[in-house]
N, C-alpha and C positions, 0 to 999 in steps of 0.2 A: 371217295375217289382214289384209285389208284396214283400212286405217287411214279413218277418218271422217274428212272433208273438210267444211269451213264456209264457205258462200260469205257475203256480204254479205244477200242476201234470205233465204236459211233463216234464218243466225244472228237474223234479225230477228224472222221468224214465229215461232222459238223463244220467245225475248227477249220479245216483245208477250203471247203468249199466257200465259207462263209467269207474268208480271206481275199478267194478269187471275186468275189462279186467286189469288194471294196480298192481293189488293182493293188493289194497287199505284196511286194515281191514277193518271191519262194517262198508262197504258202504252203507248201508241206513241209517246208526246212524250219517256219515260221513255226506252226502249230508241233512239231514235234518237239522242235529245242523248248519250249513255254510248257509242254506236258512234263516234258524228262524233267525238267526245274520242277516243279512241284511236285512229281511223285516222286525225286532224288534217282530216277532211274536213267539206262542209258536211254539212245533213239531203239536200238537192238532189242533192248529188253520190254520196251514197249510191246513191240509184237510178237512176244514174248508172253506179256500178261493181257493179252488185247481183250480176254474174259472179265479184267479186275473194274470191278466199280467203285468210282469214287464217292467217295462221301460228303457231306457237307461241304465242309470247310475247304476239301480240297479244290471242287466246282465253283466257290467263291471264290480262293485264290485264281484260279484259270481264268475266269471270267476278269477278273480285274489285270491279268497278265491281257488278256484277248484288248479289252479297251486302252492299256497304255502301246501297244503293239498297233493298234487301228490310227495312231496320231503320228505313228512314223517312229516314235521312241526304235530305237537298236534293242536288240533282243538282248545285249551283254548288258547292259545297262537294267532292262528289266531283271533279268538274271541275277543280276550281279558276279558274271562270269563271262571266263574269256579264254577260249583254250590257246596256247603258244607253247612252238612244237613239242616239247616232251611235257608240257607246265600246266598245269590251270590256276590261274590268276583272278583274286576279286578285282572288278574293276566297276567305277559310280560315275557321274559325273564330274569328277574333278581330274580325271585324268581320258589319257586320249585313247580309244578301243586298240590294241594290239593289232598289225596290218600284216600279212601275207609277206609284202616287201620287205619287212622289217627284221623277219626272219633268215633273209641274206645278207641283214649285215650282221647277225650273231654268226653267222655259217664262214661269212669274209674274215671276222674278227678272230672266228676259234683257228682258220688257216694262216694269219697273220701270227696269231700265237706261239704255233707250233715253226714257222719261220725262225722267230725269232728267240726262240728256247731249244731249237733243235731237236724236239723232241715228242714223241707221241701225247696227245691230250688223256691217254690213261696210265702215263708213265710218269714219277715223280720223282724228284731228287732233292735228298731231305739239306743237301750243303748249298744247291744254289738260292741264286737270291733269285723272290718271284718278281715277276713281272709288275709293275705298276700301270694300273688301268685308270684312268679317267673316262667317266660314263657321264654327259652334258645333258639335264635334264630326262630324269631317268622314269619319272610317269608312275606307271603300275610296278616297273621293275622287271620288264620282260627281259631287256636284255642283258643287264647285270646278272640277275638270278639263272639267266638259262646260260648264261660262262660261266657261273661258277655249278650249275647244277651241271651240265653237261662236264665238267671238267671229271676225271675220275683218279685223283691219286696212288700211289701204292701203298697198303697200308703203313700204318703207321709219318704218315706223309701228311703234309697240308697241303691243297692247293697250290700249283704253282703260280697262283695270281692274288695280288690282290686289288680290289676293286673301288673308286672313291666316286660315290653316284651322289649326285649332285642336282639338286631340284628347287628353282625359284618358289613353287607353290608348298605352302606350310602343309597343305590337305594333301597336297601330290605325294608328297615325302615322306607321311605317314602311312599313304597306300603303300608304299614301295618297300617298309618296313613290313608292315603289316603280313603282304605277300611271301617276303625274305623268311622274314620267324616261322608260315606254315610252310614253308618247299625248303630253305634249307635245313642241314643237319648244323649239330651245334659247330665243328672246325668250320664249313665253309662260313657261316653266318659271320663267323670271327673274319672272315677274311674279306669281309665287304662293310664298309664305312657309308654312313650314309647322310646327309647333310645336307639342309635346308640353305641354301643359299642362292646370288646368281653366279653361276660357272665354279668360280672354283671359291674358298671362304676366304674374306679379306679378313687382314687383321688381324691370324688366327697364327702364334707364333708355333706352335704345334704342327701345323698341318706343312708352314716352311719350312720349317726343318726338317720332315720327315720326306718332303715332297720337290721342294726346290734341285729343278737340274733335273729331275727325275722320275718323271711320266714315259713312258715305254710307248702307248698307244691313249690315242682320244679319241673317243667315239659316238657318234652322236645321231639323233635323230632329230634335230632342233623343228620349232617352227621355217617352213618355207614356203608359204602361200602367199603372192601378192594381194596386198590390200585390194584392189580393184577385183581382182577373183573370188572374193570371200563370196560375195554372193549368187556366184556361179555352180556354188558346190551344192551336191544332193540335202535335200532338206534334211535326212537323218543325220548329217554331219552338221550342215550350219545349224539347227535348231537343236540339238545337244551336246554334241563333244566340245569342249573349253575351247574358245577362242585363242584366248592368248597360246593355248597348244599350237596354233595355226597358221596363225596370219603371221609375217614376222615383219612387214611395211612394205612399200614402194615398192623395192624391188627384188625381195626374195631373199635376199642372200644378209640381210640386216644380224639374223643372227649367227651366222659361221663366221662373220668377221670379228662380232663381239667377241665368240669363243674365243676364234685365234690370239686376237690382242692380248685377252685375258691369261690364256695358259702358255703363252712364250716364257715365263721365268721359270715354268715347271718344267719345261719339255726336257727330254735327254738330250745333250746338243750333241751327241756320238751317232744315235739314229731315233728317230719317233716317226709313229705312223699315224694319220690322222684318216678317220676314215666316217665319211659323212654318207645319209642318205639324204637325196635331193631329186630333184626330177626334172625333164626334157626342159623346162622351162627357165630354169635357174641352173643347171651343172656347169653351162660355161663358165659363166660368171663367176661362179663358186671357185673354179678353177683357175683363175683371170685373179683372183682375188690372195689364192696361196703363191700364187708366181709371184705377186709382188710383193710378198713377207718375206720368202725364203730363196735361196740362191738355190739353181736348178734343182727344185723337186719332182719326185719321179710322181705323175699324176696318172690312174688310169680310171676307168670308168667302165663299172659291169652292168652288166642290164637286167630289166626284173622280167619275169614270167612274161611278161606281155611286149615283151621285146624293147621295151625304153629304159632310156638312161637313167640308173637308180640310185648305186652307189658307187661313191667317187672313195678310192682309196689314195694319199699323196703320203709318200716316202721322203722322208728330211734325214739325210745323211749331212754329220759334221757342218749341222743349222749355223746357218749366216745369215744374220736378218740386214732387209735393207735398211 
């Protein structure tokens, strides 16, 4: 008997359609991104080689990609990939898939930067001192890695930042590394610290002294999802991405006040900017919540692609706590 042969465009028509009958979302977006992972190619290049038949091996990986993708699993998680704007990042289950949103607050962050250094994000100057970054639970490391990837100094220059990412999860924190060592070059790598902790390291007479008084910007994407919501969210979220990524209690805002309490001995008391993503449901509050740390902070709130309230940026000039 003639053996069955799978070129690159049937295996797809299969693949797409097969998707649609099981109410798969974006099944082409579904079977394409699951083909490119296994034959290391792009979506492009696919149709491209849409002649090229697979082998064995390769039709068994598909296949076992095709059944963990039929249970709802996230295609980054099959993959073990996650593109973030200029980066691609491993990312498993231990850390939270990289969001759309999330990429304005690296875009807020890099124009807070340049604010506050006066100067172009590919311009460097080898006498000042850099910026001190705190990154509050940093994941895969999207957004640590893509300020110092996206940063471009003048030669012979380091980075004008450096970065201190900070991640309760022991498995989170080795992603984050993991990530840092293939997308950075060796200077930037040097200029982001990365530490297993919650918020900032207790204890740690190194990191006071290098840090005390002296955090520039803190920037976070903490957990903000009401406990009572959790099981509101689409099953590809609640039944893979880490919980504790998520939820953060009652009422939303449990961990931006941790943060805050926590890195008040760090902050610059001359100016620090704090700049959180959060959403429609929680930004008041969040905002309700820095008014009563700090003596008039300048509070704004920008909105994401879909017109809601995303990210809250607050300005602490000459910090005075209540």
């Amino acid at each position: 008997m003639h053996k069955q042969t799978w070129n690159v465009n049937k295996l797809l028509d299969w693949a797409i359609n097969y998707f649609k009958t099981k109410n798969i979302p974006n099944p082409r977006l579904s079977a394409e991104l699951l083909l490119s992972a296994v034959l290391n190619l792009s979506r492009m290049e696919l149709y491209l080689k849409y002649n090229y038949e697979l082998n064995d091996s390769q039709l068994k990986k598909y296949k076992a990609f095709i059944l963990r993708r039929l249970e709802n699993e996230p295609i980054q998680y099959i993959t073990n990939e996650a593109y973030f704007r200029k980066i691609k990042l491993y990312v498993d289950k231990n850390v939270l898939i990289p969001r759309p949103e999330t990429e304005l607050l690296v875009e807020k962050a890099k124009r807070t930067m340049m604010e506050m250094t006066g100067m172009d994000m590919k311009v460097g100057d080898k006498s000042s001192k850099p910026l001190n970054i705190l990154e509050v639970g940093s994941g895969s490391g999207a957004v640590a890695i893509s300020l110092l990837y996206e940063t471009q100094p003048e030669k012979g220059c380091l980075p004008p930042i450096k970065i201190i990412a900070t991640e309760i999860s022991k498995s989170a924190s080795e992603i984050t590394y993991k990530n840092a060592a293939a997308i950075l070059d060796k200077d930037k790598l040097g200029c982001l610290r990365i530490v297993n902790c919650d918020v900032i390291p207790e204890k740690d007479d190194e990191f006071a002294n290098d840090f005390k008084d002296n955090i520039d910007i803190v920037i976070s994407n903490p957990p903000y999802i009401k406990t009572e919501d959790f099981d509101n969210l689409e099953k590809e979220i609640k039944d893979f991405e880490p919980k504790e990524a998520l939820v953060a209690g009652k009422t939303g805002t449990e961990s931006y006040a941790r943060i805050i309490s926590k890195v008040k001995p760090y902050i610059n008391k001359s100016k620090v900017f704090f700049l959180f993503e959060t959403d429609p449901k929680t930004y008041r509050n969040l905002k309700e919540i820095i008014e009563s740390e700090f003596r008039n902070p300048k509070v704004t709130i920008d909105k994401d692609y879909n017109d809601l309230e995303r990210i809250l940026i607050a300005e602490v000039v000459d910090a005075d706590f209540f």
